[in-house]
C-alpha positions in Angstrom: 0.0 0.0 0.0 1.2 3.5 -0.9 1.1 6.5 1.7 1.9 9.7 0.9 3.6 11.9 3.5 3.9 15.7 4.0 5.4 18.0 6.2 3.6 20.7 8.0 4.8 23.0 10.7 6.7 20.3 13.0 3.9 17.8 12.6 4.3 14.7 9.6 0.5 14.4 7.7 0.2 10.7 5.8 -2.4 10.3 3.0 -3.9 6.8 2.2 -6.0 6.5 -1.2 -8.6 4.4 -0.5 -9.1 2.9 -3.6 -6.2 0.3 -2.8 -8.6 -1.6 -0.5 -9.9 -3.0 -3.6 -13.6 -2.1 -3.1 -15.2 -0.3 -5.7 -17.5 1.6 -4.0 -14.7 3.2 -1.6 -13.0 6.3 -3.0 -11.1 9.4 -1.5 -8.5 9.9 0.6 -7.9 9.6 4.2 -5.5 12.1 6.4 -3.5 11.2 9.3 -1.9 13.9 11.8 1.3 12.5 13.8 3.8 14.3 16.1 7.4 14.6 13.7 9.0 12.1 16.6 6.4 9.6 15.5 3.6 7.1 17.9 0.3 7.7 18.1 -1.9 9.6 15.6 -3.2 13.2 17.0 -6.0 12.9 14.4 -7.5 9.6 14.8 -10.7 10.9 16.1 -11.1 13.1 13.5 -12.5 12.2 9.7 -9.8 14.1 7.5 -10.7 13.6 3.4 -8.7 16.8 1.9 -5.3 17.9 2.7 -6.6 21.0 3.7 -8.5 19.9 6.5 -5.2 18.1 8.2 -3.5 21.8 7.8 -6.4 23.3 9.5 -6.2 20.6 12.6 -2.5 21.1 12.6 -3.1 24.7 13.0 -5.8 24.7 15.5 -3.8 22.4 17.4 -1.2 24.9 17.7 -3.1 28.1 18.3 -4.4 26.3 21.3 -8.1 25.9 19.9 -10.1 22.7 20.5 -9.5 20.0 17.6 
């Protein structure tokens, strides 16, 4: 399985297509928000589809909002 990975103000953002589960009826992508030293996600409650959305959690995280 391929994961794409980015980096975004200290914190590493994967990207998993779902169409490599092999189920036609599942498409889009799904976002992951880690730490850059790596464990647990910071995002797995959440239901990140775009890119975008993982920046914005990444930046509310930091300006101290609620994510």
């Amino acid at each position: 399985m391929k994961i794409s990975t980015h980096n975004y103000r200290g914190y590493i953002i994967t990207g998993f297509n779902l169409r490599q589960l092999g189920d036609r009826e599942v498409s889009g992508m799904s976002y992951n928000v880690y730490l850059v030293d790596g464990g647990e996600s910071l995002s797995s409650s959440e239901c990140l589809t775009r890119l975008s959305e993982a920046k914005r959690f990444i930046d509310t995280l930091i300006s101290g909002g609620a994510a």
